[in-house]
DOLUM-733988 format. One record per residue (C-alpha): x, y negated, z negated. Coordinates in pm, whole numbers, plus 50000, padded with zeros to 5 digits. Each point is the difference from the previous one (the first is absolute). Layout:
N
XYZ/...
This chain:
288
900067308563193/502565021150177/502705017049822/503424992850101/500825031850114/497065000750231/500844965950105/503445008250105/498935032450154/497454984150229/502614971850114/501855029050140/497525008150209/500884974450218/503675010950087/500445006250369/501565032549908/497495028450089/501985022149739/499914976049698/496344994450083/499145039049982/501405003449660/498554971449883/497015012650099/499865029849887/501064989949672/496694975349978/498185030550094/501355022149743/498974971249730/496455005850122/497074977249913/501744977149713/501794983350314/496644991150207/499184968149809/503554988050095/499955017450393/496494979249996/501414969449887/502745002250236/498065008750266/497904965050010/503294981549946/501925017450266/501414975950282/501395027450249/497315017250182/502285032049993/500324994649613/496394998649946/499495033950254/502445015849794/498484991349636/496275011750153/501585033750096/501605004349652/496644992849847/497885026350209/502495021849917/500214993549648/495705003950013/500365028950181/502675018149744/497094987249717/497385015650190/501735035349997/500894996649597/496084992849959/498885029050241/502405025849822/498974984649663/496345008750123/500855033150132/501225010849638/497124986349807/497785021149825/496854990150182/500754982150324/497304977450044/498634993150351/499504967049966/503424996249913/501065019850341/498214979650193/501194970949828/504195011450100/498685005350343/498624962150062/503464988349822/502035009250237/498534973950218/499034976549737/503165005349744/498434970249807/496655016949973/499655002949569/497675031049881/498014971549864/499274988050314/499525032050179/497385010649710/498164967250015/498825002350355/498825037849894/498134991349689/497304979050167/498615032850219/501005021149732/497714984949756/497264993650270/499845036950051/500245003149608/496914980649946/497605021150164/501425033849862/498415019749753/500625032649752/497085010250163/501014999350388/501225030650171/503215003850203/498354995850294/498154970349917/502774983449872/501735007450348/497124978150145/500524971149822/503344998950077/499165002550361/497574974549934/502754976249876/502655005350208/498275006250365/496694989249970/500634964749915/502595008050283/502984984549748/502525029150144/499915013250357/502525016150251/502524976750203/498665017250347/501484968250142/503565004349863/500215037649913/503515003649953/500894966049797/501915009049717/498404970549797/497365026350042/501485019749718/500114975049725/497084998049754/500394966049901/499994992750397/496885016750025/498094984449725/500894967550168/499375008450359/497645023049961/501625025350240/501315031049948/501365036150152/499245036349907/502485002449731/499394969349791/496405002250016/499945031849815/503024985049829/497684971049885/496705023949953/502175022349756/501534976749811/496514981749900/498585032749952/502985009449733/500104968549821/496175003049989/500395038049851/499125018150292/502085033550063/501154990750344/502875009950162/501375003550380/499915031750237/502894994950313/497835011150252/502314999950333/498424969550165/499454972349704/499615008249631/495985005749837/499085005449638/499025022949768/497814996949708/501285025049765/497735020249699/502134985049734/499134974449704/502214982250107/503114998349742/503344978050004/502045030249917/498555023450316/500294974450239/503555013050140/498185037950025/496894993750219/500625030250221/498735018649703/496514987149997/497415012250279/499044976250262/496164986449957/500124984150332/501884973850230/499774968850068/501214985250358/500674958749902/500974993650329/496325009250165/498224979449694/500355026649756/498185025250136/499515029949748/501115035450165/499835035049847/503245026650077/497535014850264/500464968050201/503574993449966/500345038550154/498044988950279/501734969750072/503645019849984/498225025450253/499104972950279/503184986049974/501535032850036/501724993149678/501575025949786/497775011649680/502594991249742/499455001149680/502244967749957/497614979350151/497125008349742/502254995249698/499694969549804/503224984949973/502104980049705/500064957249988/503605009650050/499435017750314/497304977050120/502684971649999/502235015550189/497455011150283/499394962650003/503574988950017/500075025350286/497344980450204/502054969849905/503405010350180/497835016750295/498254962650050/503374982750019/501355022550216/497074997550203/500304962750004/504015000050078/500994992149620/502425027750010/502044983049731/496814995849748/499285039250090/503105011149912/499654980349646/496675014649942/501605038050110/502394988449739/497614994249735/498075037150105/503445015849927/499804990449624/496985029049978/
């Protein structure tokens, strides 16, 4: 049921008066979510097309305003989990995409992989059935077709398509591997993002530090998870005449992986001449 002061706020919207209609909405916008039922509502009744244009824009913006609370909230938590991350990322594009949802069409790989783990598996073999899972049975491959889509980015689009880029691939591979225990965490290597699997049991209250634990080897989602040791990353920096920083071997925080991802996101709508959507995903970055 709308309350009446939402009610008579969002018959204003309709005045013909471009000033009345900015304060109005801006005051809607400052009320944040408690006013989408109502925008909603009004929305599906609206009888002007430039009334119902107007309430859409006031929701996205009211969604987008939500999204930034949640990020910062996220950024201040004690342990930013990067399911979570990923999670903010595919809301900005799907605002009505619950954590419910989101963690529902994880859980069935998750617990695929989970079944055929063991105590008594090593690292590496625990790498292989997760390669097993996610690129042998070919459920997650990259969009060579559509490089540059931002739907690309989202991990709820890629569980459903099936298609995915550089970023959320290891986005994807990481975020299984933490929620399955596994200590791993990104390296920004200048041309896409590659794991690390890091000598660490791995801990809820070290997962912010992982730049403190030595590197047992990498992991490269994007060519089926091939294994690599440091000695191979140095050779791949060498022929492509790539600086030897020590940046790139560093195993980064779920914080910092999120916003390498968000990166890819605003490059991709650029790319695709969504310079509006770019700017709102430079404008999310800026809350790091």
């Amino acid at each position: 049921m709308e309350s009446p002061k939402g009610e008579a706020l969002i018959r204003l919207l309709d005045d013909p008066d471009q000033l009345v209609f900015e304060a109005v909405s801006h005051k809607i916008e400052q009320m944040g979510i408690e006013m989408l039922p109502d925008l909603e509502s009004a929305a599906m009744e609206a009888m002007s097309p430039i009334l119902h244009e107007r309430i859409e824009l006031i929701i996205k913006a009211v969604q987008f305003n939500q999204l930034k609370t949640e990020i910062n909230i996220w950024l201040k938590s004690t342990n930013p989990k990067l399911i979570d991350g990923a999670w903010l990322i595919s809301r900005y594009q799907f605002p009505d995409l619950s954590k419910f949802q989101f963690e529902n069409l994880i859980k069935p790989l998750r617990e695929e992989i989970w079944l055929e783990f063991s105590d008594t598996l090593t690292a590496l073999e625990k790498i292989r059935i997760m390669n097993t899972f996610l690129f042998g049975k070919n459920k997650v491959k990259l969009n060579d077709g559509h490089p540059e889509s931002p739907g690309n980015n989202f991990i709820n689009r890629v569980l459903e398509t099936g298609k995915a880029n550089e970023h959320s691939m290891s986005l994807l591979y990481a975020l299984l591997g933490q929620e399955l225990s596994l200590p791993l965490f990104v390296a920004d290597m200048p041309d896409f993002p590659i794991l690390t699997y890091i000598d660490m049991a791995f801990n809820p209250e070290e997962i912010n530090y992982p730049e403190y634990f030595e590197v047992l080897f990498f992991i490269n989602p994007a060519d089926s998870g091939t294994v690599h040791s440091r000695r191979d990353v140095t050779n791949y920096l060498i022929k492509q005449s790539l600086p030897l920083k020590a940046e790139f071997y560093k195993p980064r925080s779920n914080v910092d992986f999120i916003k390498i991802c968000l990166k890819k996101l605003a490059l991709d709508y650029e790319i695709t001449g969504s310079e509006k959507r770019s700017l709102q995903v430079r404008d999310l970055i800026s809350l790091w």
